[in-house]
C-alpha positions as protocol buffer text, in pm:
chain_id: "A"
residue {
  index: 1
  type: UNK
  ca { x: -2907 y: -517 z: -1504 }
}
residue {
  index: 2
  type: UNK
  ca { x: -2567 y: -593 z: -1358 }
}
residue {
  index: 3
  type: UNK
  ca { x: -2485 y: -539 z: -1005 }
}
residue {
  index: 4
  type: UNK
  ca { x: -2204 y: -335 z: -896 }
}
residue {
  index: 5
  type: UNK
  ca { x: -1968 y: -462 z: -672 }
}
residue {
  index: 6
  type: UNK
  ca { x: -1981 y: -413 z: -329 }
}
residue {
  index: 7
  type: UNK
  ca { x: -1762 y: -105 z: -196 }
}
residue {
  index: 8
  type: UNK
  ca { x: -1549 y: -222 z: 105 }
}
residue {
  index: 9
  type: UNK
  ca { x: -1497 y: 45 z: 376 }
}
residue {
  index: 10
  type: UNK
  ca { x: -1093 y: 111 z: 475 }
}
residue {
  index: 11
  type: UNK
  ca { x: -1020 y: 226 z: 776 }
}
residue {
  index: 12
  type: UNK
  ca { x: -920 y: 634 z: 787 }
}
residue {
  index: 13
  type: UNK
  ca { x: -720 y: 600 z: 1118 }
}
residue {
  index: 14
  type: UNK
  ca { x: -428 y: 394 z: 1218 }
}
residue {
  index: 15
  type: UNK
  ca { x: -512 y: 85 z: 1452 }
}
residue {
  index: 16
  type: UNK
  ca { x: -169 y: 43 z: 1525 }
}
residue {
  index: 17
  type: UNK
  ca { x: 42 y: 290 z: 1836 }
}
residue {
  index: 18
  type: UNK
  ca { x: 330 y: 553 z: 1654 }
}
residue {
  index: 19
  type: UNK
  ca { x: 617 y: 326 z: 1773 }
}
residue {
  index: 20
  type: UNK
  ca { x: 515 y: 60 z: 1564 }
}
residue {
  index: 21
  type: UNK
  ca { x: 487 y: 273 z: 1264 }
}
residue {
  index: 22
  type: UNK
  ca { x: 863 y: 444 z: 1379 }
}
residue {
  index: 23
  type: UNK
  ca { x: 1031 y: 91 z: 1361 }
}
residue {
  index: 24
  type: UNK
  ca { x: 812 y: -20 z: 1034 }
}
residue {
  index: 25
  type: UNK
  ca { x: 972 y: 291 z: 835 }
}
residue {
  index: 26
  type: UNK
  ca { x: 1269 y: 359 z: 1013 }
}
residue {
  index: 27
  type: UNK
  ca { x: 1495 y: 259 z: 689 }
}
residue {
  index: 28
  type: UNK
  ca { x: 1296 y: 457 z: 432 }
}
residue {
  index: 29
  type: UNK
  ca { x: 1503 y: 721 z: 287 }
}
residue {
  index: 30
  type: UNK
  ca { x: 1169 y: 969 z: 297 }
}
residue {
  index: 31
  type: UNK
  ca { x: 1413 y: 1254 z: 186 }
}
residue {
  index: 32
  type: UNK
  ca { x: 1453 y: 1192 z: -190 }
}
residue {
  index: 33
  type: UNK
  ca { x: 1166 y: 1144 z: -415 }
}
residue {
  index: 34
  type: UNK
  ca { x: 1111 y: 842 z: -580 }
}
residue {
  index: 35
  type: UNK
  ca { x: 1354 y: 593 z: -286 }
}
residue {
  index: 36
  type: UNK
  ca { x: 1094 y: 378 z: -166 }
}
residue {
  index: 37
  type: UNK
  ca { x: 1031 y: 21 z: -169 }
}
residue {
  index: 38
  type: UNK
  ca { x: 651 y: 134 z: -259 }
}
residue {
  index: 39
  type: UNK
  ca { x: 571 y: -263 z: -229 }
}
residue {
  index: 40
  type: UNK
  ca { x: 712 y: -269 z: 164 }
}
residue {
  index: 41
  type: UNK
  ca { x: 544 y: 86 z: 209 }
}
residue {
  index: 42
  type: UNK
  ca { x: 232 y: -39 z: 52 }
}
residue {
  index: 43
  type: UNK
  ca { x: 187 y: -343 z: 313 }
}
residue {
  index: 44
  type: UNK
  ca { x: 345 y: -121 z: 600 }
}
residue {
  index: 45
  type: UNK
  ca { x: 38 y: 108 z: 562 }
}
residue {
  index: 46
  type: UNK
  ca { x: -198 y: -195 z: 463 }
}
residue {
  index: 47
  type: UNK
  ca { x: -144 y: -332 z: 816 }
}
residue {
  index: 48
  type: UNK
  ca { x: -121 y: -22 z: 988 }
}
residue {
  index: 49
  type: UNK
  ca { x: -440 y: 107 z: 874 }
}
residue {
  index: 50
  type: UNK
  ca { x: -622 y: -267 z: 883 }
}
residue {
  index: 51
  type: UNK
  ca { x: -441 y: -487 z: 1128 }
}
residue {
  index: 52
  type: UNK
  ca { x: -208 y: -783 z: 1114 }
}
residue {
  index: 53
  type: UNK
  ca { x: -535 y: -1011 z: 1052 }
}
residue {
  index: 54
  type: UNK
  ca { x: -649 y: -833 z: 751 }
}
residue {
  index: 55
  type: UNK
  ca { x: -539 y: -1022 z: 445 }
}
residue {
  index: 56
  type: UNK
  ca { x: -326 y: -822 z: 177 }
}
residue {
  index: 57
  type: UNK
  ca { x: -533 y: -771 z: -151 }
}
residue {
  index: 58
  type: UNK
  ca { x: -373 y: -1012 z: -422 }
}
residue {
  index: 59
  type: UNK
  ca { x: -578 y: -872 z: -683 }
}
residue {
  index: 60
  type: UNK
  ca { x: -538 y: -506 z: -812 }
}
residue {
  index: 61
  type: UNK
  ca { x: -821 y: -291 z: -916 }
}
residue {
  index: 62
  type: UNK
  ca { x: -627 y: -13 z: -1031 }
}
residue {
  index: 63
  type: UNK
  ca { x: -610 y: 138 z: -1404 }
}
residue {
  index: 64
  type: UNK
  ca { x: -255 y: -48 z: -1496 }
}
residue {
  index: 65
  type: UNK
  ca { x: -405 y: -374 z: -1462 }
}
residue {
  index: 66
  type: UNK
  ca { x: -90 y: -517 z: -1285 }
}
residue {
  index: 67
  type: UNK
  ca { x: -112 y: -757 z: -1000 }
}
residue {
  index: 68
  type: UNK
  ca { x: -66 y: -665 z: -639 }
}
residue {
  index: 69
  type: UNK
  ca { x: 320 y: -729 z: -633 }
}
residue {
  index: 70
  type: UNK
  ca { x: 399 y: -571 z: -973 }
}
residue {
  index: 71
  type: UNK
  ca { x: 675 y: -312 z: -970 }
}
residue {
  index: 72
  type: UNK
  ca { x: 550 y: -141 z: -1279 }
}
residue {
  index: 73
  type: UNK
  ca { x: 383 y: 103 z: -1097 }
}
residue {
  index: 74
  type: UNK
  ca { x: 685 y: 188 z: -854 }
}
residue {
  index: 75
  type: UNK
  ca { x: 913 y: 353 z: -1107 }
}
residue {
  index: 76
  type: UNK
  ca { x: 927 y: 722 z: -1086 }
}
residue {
  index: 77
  type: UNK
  ca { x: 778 y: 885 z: -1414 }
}
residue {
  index: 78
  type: UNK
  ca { x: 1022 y: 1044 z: -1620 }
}
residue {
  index: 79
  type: UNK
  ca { x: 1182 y: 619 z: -1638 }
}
residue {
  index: 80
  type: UNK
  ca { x: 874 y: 454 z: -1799 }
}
């Protein structure tokens, strides 16, 4: 029998005060669809919701396979 993998528990609330968040995002165009930088977004909420001590996952576990910093995933839909 094969083990499965430990789960790891995320945190569900921020650890870090609104004004940081403000200045993190201030020059995300959250108007339009589609105009993030979903890697900068990605580690904005990763330390945010974990802390500045929490290391950045490297590996992905998602269903495209790609690695952490792969922009594969960040196109909008209609442009794959």
């Amino acid at each position: 029998m094969i083990a499965a993998p430990a789960k790891r528990i995320l945190r569900s609330s921020p650890r870090i005060q609104q004004a940081w968040w403000a200045k993190q995002s201030r020059e995300f165009n959250f108007s339009v669809k589609d105009k993030l930088d979903t890697n900068q977004f990605n580690r904005i909420l990763w330390e945010g919701l974990n802390g500045s001590k929490s290391p950045y996952p490297t590996i992905r576990n998602g269903a495209s396979g790609g690695d952490a910093d792969s922009d594969a995933d960040d196109k909008p839909a209609g442009s794959r």
